[in-house]
N, C-alpha and C positions, 0 to 999 in steps of 0.2 A: 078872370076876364069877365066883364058883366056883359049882356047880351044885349046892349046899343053898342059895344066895341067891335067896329070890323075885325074880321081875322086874319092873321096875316096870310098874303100872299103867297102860295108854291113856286118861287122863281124857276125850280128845277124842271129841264124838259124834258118831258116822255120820247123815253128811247124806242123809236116805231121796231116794232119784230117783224119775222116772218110770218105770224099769224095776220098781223095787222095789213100787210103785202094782199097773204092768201086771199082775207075777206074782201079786200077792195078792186082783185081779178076775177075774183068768185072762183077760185083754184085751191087744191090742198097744200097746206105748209108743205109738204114734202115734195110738193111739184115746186113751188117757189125755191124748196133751200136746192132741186136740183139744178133749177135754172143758173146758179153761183158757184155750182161744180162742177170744174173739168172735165171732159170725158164723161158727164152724166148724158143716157138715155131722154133727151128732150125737142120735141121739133123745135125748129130754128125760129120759126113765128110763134110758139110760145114762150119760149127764151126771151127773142127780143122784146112780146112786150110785157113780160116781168117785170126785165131788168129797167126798162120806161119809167113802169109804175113806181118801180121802186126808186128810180132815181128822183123822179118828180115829189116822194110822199118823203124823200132823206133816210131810206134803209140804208144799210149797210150790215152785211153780214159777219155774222159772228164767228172768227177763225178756229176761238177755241172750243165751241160748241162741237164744227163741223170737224177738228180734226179728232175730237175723241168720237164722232162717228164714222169713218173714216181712217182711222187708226194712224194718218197722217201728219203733223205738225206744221208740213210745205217752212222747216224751219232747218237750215244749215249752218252750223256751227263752222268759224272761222277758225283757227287756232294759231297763234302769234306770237313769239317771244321776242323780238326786237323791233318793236313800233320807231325805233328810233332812225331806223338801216331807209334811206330812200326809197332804195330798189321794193323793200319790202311795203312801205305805203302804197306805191306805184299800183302793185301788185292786188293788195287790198283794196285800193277803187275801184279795179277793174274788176275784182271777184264781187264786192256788193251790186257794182252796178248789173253786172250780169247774171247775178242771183234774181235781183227784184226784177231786173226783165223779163225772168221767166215765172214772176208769180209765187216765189219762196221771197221768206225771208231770213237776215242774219243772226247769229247771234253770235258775237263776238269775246273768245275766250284768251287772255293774255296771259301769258305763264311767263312768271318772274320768280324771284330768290322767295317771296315772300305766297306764289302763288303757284305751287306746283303741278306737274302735267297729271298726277293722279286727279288732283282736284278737278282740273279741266275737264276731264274725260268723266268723272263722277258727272258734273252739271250737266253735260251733254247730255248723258243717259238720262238723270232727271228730267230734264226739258223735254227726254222723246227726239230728239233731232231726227231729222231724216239724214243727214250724212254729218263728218265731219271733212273738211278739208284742212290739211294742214301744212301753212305757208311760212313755217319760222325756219330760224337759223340752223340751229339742233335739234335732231329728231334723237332723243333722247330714249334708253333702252327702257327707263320705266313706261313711255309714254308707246311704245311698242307693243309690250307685254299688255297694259291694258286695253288698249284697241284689240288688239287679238282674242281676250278675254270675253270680250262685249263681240258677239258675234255678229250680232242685230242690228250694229250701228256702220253703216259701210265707210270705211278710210282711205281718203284718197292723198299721197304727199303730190308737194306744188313746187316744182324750180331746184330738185333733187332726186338723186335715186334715195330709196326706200333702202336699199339693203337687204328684204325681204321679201324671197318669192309670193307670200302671199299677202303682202301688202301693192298693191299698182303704184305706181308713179309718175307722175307727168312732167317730164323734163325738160333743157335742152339739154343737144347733144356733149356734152360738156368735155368728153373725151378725145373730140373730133373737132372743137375748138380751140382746144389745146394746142391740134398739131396745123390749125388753119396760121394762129399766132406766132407759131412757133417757124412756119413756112416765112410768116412775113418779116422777121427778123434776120433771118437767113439770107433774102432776098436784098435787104439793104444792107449786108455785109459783114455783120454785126457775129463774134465769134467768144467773146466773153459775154455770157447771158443768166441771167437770174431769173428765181421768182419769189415775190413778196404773194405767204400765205397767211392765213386768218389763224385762229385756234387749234390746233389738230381735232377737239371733240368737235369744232364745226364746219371742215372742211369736207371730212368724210362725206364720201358719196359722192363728192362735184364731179370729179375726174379730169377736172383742168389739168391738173400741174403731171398728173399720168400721164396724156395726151401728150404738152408738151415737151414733157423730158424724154419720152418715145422717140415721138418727131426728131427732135437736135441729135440723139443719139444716134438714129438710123440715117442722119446725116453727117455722122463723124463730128460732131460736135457736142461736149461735154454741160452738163445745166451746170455750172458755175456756182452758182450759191441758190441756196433757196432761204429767205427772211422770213422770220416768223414774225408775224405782231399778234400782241395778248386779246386784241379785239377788233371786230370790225369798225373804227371808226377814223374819220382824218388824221386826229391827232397821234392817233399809232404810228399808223400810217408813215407819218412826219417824223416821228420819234425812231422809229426802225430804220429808215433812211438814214436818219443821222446820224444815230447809232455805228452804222455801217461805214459811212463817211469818216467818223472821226477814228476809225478803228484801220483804216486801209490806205494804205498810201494811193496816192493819186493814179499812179500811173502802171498800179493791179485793179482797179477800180470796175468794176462790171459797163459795159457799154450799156446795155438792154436788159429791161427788168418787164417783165409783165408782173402783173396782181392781180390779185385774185377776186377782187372788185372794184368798181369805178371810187370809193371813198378813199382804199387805202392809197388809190393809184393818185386821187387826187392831194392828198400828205406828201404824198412821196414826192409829187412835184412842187409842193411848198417848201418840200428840204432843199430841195435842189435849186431854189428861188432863197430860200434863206443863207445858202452857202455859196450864193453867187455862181452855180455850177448848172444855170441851165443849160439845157442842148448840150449838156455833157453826158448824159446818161437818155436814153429814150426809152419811153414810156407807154405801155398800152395798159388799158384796164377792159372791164366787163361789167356787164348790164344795160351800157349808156343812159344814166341817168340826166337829167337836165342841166345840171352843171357841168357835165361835159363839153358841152356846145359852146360853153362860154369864151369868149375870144382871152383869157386870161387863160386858159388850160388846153384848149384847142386838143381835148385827148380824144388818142383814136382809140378805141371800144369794141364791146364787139356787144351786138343786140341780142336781145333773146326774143322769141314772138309770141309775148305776153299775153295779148287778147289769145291767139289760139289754144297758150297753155294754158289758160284759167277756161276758156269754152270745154277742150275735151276733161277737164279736173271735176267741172260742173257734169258734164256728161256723165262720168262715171260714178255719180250718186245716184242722179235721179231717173236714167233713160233707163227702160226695160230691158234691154240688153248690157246691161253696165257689168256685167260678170265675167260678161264675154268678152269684155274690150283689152284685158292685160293694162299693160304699162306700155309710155308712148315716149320716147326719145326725137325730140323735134331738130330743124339743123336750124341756126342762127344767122346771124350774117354779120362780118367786121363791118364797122364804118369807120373808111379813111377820114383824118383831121390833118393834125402836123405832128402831134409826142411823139412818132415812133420813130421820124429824124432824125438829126441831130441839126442841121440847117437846113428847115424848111423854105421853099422858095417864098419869097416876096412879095 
């Protein structure tokens, strides 16, 4: 380049620091980067006009700096094996949104056939997580063993029991829902009763169909079949149903079938729509997912109370008494629709 040649331009823009902050309050970086930390030592009128200056000058502070002083990450790992389950998205919105509301953030680990739970629980470690919460289907005994291993990393399960005294769990009541469903079948008369369940490796823990089969029994009434399908999805769902239909004569046919969630419950009604046999069998499922509502399925459900179960989940990682808190069994609540009829009024 000869020396009549302009040079070129630095389009790139200076990333303003905390020093650059410090000099222009005429304060020490270390009073700046406290002004950006929770629970740091800082009067309130030196805080606010830090955070002024800096907002005015375009700081923003740097997480990973402060959490290796700090020894914090303010970083929670989600952990998820079926993105594909509603109930489970549901779940997941409500747990990021109520993460970044509190000033963490996620990181999202999906364990599949090709992505195992050791692996997940490795990255976690790697990244420093400050907790793990885990909202999948299967709580898997490898994925046990290593949380237990990793002492450091606190484990909270989400919408099941743990299984394990000293894992916590934040659940509903799922054994007490069992026999709330099992009360309202009873009530409309209904004395041939089933239950359509998921996997045996993923059912463990719910205590639905315990609940249930309790219930009927200690009302003299016998749980009639219990249906397995290979996976949580409609099409199971659909398939088990039919399965069942074309295997039983009509008129040994179960009245009432609850499932063991709102997907399979919602198959189950598409068999019964495919085989011409609505309002021949009634219907409840669990979770009430948004398709529930649908004036095509009109199922009654039974809720769980999601935001509170994902608040105390969150609680129990990051609040200073989180040791203290155990395991938390929440009570839910049916909502009437029309499935668990058989001729809904008009």
């Amino acid at each position: 380049m000869s020396p009549s040649e302009p040079r070129p331009t630095d389009t790139r823009i200076k990333r303003i620091t905390a020093k650059d902050v410090a000099e222009q309050v005429g304060m020490s970086k270390w009073t700046v980067l406290r002004a950006f930390t929770d629970g740091a030592s800082i009067a309130p009128e030196v805080r606010d006009r830090i955070r002024q200056t800096a907002t005015a000058m375009g700081f923003t502070p740097n997480l990973l700096a402060r959490s290796l002083a700090t020894r914090s990450t303010r970083l929670i790992a989600l952990v998820v094996d079926e993105l594909g389950n509603y109930n489970q998205l549901r779940v997941l919105s409500e747990a990021t949104r109520q993460i970044q509301a509190r000033g963490y953030s996620t990181l999202l680990l999906n364990i599949s056939a090709e992505y195992s739970p050791a692996e997940a629980v490795r990255l976690a470690d790697q990244f420093q997580v400050d907790g793990l919460v885990f909202l999948g289907t299967t709580l898997k005994r490898e994925l046990i063993e290593l949380a237990q291993r990793i002492k450091h990393i606190p484990l909270v399960v989400i919408l099941r029991n743990s299984g394990q005294a000293d894992i916590p769990f934040v659940s509903t009541d799922g054994y007490a829902a069992g026999a709330e469903i099992a009360n309202l079948f009873l009530d409309e008369g209904y004395r041939r009763i089933g239950y359509m369940a998921g996997p045996m490796s993923e059912r463990t823990e719910l205590r639905r169909l315990e609940g249930f089969r309790d219930r009927l029994s200690a009302c003299g009434v016998p749980l009639s079949k219990v249906l397995e399908a290979s996976h949580y999805r409609r099409s199971e769902g659909m398939q088990t149903l039919l399965r069942y239909l074309e295997e039983t004569p009509r008129e040994g046919r179960l009245e009432a079938l609850f499932c063991e969630n709102d997907i399979l419950a919602i198959g189950a009604m598409d068999a019964l729509v495919a085989t011409h046999s609505q309002r021949k069998m009634a219907i409840v499922g669990f979770d009430d997912i948004e398709l529930a509502s649908s004036p095509s399925y009109e199922l009654t459900t039974f809720r769980q109370p999601i935001e509170h179960l994902v608040s105390e989940a969150i609680r129990r990682i990051i609040d200073p008494d989180a040791e203290s808190l155990g395991s938390l069994m929440a009570p839910g609540t049916i909502v009437l629709r029309s499935s668990h009829r058989r001729n809904p009024p008009a």
